[in-house]
C-alpha positions as CSV (number, residue, x, y, z in Angstrom):
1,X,27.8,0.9,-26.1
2,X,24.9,-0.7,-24.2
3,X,25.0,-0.9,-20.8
4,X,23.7,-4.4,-20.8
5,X,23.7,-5.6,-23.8
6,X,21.8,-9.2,-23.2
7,X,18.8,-7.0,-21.5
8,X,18.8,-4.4,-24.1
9,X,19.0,-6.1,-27.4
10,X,18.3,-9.9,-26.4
11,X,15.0,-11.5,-26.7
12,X,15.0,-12.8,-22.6
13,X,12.2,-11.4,-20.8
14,X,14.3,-9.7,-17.5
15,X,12.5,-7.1,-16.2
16,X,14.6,-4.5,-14.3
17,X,12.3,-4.1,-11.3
18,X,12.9,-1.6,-8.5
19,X,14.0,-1.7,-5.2
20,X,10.4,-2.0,-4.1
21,X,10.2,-5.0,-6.7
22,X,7.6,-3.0,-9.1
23,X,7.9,-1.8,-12.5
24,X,5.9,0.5,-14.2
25,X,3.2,-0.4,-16.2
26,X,1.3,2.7,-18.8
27,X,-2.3,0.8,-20.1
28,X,-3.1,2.3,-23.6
29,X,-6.8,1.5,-26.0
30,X,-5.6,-0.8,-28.1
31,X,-7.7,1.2,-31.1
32,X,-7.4,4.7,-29.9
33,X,-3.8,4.7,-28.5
34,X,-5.2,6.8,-25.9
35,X,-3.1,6.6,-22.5
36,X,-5.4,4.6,-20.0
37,X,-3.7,4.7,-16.6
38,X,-0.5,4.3,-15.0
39,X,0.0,1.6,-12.6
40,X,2.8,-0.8,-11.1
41,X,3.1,-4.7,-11.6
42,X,5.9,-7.1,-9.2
43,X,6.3,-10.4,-10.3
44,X,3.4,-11.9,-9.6
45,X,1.3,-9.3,-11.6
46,X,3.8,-9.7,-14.4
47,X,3.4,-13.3,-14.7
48,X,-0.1,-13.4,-14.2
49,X,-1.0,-10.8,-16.9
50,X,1.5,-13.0,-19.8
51,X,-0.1,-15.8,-18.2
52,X,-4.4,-14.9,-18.5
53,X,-4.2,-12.0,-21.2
54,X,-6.1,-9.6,-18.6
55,X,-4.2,-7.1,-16.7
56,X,-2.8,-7.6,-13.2
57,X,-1.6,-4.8,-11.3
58,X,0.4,-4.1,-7.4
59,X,-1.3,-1.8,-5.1
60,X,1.2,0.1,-3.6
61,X,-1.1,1.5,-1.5
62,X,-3.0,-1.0,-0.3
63,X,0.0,-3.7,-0.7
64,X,-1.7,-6.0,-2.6
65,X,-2.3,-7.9,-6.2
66,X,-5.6,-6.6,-7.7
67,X,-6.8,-8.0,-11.0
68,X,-8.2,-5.1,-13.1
69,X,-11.9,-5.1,-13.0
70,X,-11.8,-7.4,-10.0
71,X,-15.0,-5.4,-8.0
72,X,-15.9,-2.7,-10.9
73,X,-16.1,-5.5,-14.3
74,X,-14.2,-3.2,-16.4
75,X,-11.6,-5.8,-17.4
76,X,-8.4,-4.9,-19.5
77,X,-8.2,-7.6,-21.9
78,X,-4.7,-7.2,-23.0
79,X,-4.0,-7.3,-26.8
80,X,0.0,-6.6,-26.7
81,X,2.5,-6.5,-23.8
82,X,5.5,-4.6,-25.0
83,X,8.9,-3.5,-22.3
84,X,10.7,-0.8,-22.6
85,X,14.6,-0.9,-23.8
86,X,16.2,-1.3,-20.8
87,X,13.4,-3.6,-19.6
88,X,12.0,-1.0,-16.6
89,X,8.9,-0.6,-17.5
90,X,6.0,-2.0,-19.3
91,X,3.3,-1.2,-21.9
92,X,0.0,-2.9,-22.1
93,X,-2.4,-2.2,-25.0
94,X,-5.5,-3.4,-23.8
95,X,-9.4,-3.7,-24.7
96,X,-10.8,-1.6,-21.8
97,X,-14.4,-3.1,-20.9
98,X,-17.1,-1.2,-19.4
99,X,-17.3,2.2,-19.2
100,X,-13.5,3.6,-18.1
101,X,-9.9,2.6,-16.3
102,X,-10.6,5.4,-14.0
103,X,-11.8,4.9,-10.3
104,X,-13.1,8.3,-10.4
105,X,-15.6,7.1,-13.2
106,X,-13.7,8.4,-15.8
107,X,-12.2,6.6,-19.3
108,X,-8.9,7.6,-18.9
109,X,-6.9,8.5,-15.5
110,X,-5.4,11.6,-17.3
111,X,-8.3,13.6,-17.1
112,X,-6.1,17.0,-16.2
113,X,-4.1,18.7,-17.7
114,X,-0.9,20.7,-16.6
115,X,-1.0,24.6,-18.9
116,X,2.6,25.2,-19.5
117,X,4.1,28.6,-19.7
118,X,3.3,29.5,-16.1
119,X,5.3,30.4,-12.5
120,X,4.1,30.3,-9.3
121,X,0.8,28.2,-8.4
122,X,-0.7,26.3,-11.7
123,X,-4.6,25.4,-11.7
124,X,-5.1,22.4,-13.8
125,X,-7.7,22.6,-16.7
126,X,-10.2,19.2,-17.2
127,X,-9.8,17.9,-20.5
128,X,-12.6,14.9,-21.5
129,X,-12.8,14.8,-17.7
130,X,-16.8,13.7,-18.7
131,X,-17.7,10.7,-16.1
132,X,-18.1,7.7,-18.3
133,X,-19.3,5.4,-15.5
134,X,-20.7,5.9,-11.5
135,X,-18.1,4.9,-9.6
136,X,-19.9,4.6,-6.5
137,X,-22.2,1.7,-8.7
138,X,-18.9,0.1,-10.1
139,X,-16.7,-0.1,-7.0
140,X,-19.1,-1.5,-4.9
141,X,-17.7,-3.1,-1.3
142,X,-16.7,-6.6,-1.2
């Protein structure tokens, strides 16, 4: 039995956002399927991204709305918008302009990964951790 039924199997758009008022937001290439970045959206973001078709996210640390590619130009045209089944998070498949989503000047955020099997301290291995873009040049002060 669903736990709320309406949410879960309707066709209303009610996202479930947290206490802090965000949900969770995972990017993808629309072509590739490869994961993008991970970021938060309130409201506002929400709305604005259904509304223009390019990704809005929430800073949570700098406690603001930031359009994606605001200062760099690599703009996330979005191509789907899809929630999850209880409605908590969000998943954008977007056309990713420029050279990467990655402040660090990378294409994709998840540039690490994690080897399993271990105890004790891990080291994380690069994997296509190749800068795409200079970040410095992109993210230039406003």
């Amino acid at each position: 039995m669903s736990a709320d039924p309406d949410r879960e199997e309707g066709r209303t758009l009610a996202p479930r956002f947290d206490r802090d008022g965000l949900v969770t937001c995972v990017a993808t290439d629309a072509a590739s399927g490869e994961v993008l970045m991970v970021a938060h959206m309130n409201a506002e973001a929400l709305a604005r991204t259904i509304a223009s078709g390019e990704a809005w996210y929430y800073s949570r640390s700098r406690a603001k709305l930031w359009r994606k590619g605001e200062s760099s130009g690599h703009v996330q045209r979005v191509v789907e918008m899809r929630v999850d089944c209880d409605q908590d998070a969000v998943w954008i498949r977007v056309e990713q302009a420029g050279g990467g989503a990655c402040h660090t000047g990378r294409r994709s955020c998840f540039y690490r990964a994690v080897p399993l099997g271990q105890s004790g301290s891990v080291t994380l291995e690069f994997r296509d951790a190749e800068k795409a873009f200079d970040p410095q040049a992109a993210y230039r002060k406003s």
